[in-house]
C-alpha positions in Angstrom: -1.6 -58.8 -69.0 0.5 -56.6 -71.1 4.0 -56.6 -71.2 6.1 -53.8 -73.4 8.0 -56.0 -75.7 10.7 -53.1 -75.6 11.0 -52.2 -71.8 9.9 -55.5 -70.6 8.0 -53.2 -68.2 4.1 -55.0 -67.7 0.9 -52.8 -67.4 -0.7 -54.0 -64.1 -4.8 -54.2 -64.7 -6.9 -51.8 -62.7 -8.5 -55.1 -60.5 -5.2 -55.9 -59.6 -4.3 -52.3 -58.8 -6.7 -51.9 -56.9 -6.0 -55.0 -54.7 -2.3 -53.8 -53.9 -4.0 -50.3 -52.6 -5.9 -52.5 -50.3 -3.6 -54.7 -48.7 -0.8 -51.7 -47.6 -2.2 -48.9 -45.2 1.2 -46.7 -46.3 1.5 -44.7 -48.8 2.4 -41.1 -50.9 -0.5 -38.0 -51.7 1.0 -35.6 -54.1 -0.7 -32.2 -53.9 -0.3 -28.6 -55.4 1.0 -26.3 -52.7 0.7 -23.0 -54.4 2.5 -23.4 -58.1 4.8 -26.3 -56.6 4.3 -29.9 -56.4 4.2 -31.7 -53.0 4.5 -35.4 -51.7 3.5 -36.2 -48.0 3.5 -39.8 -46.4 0.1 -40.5 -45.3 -0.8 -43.8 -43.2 -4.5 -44.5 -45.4 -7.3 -47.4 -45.9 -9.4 -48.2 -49.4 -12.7 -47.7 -48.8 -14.7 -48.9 -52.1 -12.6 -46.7 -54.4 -11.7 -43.8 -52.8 -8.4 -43.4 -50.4 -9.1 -42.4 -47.1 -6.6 -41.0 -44.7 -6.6 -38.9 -41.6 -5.2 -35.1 -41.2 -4.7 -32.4 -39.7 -4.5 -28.6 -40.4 -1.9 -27.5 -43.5 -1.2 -28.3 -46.5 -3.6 -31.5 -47.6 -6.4 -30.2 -45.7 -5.6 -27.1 -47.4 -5.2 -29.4 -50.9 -8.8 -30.5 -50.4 -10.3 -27.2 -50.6 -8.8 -27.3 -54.5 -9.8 -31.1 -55.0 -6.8 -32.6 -57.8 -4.8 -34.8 -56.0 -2.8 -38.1 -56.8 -1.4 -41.4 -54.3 1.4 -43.6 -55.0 2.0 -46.5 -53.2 5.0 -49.3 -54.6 7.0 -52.1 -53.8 10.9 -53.2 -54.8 13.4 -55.9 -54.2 16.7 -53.9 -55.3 18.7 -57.9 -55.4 16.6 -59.0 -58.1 16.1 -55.9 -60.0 12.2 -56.0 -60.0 9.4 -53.9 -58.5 5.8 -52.3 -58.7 4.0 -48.7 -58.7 0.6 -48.1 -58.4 -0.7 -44.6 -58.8 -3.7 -43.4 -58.4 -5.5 -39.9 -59.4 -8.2 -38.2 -58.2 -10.1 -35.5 -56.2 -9.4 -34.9 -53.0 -12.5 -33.8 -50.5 -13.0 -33.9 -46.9 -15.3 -36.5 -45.0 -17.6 -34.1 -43.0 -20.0 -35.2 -40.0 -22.9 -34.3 -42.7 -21.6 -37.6 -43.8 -22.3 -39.8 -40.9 -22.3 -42.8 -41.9 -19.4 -42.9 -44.0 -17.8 -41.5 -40.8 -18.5 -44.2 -38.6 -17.3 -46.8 -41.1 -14.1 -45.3 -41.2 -13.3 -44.7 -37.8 -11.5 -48.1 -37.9 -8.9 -46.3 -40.0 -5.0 -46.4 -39.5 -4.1 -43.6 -37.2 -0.8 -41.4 -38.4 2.5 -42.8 -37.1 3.5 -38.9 -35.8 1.8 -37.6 -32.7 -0.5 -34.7 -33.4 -3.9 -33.8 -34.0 -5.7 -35.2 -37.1 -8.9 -34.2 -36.5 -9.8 -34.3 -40.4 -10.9 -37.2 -42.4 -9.8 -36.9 -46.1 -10.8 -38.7 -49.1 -9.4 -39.2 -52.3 -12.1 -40.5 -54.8 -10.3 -42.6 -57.6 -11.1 -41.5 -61.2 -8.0 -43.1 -63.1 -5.1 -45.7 -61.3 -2.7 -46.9 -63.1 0.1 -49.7 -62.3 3.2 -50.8 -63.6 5.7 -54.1 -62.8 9.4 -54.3 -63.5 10.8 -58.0 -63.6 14.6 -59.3 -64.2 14.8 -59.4 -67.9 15.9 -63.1 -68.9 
């Protein structure tokens, strides 16, 4: 573990990183939507190490078709003055039915807490994810 001596703030390993992704099914895509950044809540699943997350026509199916993508998820306890952020980055590509397979293992995923269609299955493949811990200073 590494801990800046002068922000106190502590580099959280990639294993661990990865762990956090798998055990929450909430989380953050940012995308490109034109010239201008965007953030969306997405309900997701891990799946090896790539994010998977269901959707429906606009603006991250549309995101797929140019592939950069990134995916926060984090974690904070605003009493004690401590928290986490894992983010990860990454294409973004859709899950066709060429893919059947994959397909079929990920029908078990999370379905969107807002009614409408999400007939898409997108997948963010992870090529860097970093994380970072804030803890009460003594």
């Amino acid at each position: 573990m590494f801990v800046d001596n002068r922000t106190g703030i502590e580099i959280i390993e990639r294993r661990e990183c990865l762990a956090l992704l798998a055990a929450d099914d909430f989380g953050r895509i940012g995308i490109l939507e034109g010239a201008s950044p965007l953030i969306l809540p997405v309900n997701y699943a891990l799946d090896g190490e790539a994010i998977i997350f269901r959707s429906g026509e606009g603006s991250k199916l549309a995101a797929a078709r140019r592939t950069a993508a990134c995916f926060e998820i984090d974690g904070h306890d605003s009493a004690r003055h401590e928290g986490w952020s894992v983010v990860a980055r990454g294409r973004l590509e859709e899950v066709t039915p060429y893919e059947g397979p994959a397909l079929e293992r990920l029908a078990a995923l999370p379905h969107p807490w807002a009614d409408a269609d999400r007939g898409h299955v997108l997948r963010m493949v992870i090529a860097s994810v970093q994380g970072r811990r804030v803890r009460p200073r003594p």
